[in-house]
C-alpha positions as CSV (number, residue, x, y, z in Angstrom):
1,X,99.0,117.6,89.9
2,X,102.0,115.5,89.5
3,X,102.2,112.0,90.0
4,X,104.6,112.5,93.3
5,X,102.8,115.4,94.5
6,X,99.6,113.1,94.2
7,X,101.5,110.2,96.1
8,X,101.8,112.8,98.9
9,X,98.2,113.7,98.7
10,X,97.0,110.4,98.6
11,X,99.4,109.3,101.8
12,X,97.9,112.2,103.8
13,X,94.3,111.0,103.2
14,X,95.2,107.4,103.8
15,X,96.9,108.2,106.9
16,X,94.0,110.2,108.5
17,X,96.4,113.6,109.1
18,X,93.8,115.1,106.0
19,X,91.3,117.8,106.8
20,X,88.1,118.3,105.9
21,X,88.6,120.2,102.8
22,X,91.5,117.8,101.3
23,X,89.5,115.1,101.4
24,X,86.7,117.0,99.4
25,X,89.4,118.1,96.8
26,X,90.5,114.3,96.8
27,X,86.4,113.0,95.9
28,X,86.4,116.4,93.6
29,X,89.3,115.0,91.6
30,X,88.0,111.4,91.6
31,X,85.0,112.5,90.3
32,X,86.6,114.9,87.5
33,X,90.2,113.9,86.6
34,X,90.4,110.8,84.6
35,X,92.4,107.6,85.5
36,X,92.7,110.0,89.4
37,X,90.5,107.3,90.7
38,X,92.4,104.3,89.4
39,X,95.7,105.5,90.9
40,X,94.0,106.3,94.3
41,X,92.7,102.9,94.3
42,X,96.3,101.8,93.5
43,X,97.8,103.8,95.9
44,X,95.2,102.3,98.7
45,X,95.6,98.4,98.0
46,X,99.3,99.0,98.2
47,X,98.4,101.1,102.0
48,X,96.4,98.4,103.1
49,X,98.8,95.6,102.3
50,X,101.8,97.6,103.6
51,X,99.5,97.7,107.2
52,X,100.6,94.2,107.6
53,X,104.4,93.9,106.9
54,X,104.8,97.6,109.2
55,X,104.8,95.2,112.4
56,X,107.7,93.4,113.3
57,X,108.0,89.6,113.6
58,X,106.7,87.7,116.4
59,X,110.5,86.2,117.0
60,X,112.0,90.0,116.4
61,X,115.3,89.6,118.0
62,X,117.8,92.7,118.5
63,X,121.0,90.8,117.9
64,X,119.6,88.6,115.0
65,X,118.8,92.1,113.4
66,X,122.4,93.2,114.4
67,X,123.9,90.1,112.8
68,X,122.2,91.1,109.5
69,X,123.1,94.4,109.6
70,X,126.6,94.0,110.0
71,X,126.5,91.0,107.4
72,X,125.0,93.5,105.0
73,X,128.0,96.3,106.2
74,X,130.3,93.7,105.4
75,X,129.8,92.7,102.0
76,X,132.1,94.5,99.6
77,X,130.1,96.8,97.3
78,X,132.1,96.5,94.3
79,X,133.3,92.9,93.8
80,X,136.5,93.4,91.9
81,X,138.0,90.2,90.5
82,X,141.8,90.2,89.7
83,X,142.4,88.1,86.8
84,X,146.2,87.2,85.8
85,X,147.4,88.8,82.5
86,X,148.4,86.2,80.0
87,X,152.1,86.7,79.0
88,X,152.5,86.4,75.8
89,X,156.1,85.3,73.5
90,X,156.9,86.8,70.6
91,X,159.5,85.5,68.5
């Protein structure tokens, strides 16, 4: 299974939308495939922490949100500098 197909896998089980039988292919592949486990457990610290930071902010405000949008919409994506061309004599 490829690595982003196993992401998928792994976000399915995590999320509780698995059935029965995917999560007996996922223990079936723990238990056969090596370094399978390791990137499960991986996968799941990373779920767990994300649990956290997936709620908003006790001081969530719509127009501080707004502000930083539009600060972010207003930065220039390329920042060009013009420099002036040195003239130079020749004699």
């Amino acid at each position: 299974m490829e690595d982003s197909n196993k992401i998928l896998f792994f976000h399915k089980v995590l999320s509780g939308n698995a059935s029965f039988d995917e999560r007996a292919l996922l223990e079936k592949q723990i238990n056969e495939e090596k370094g399978y486990k390791e990137i499960f457990d991986q996968i799941k610290v990373i779920w767990d922490k994300s649990s956290d930071i997936s709620k908003p902010p006790v001081s969530f405000s719509k127009s501080v949100l707004k502000e930083e949008i539009f600060n972010i919409i207003d930065k220039p994506v390329v920042n060009f500098e013009i420099k002036a061309e040195k003239k130079i004599n020749k004699h």
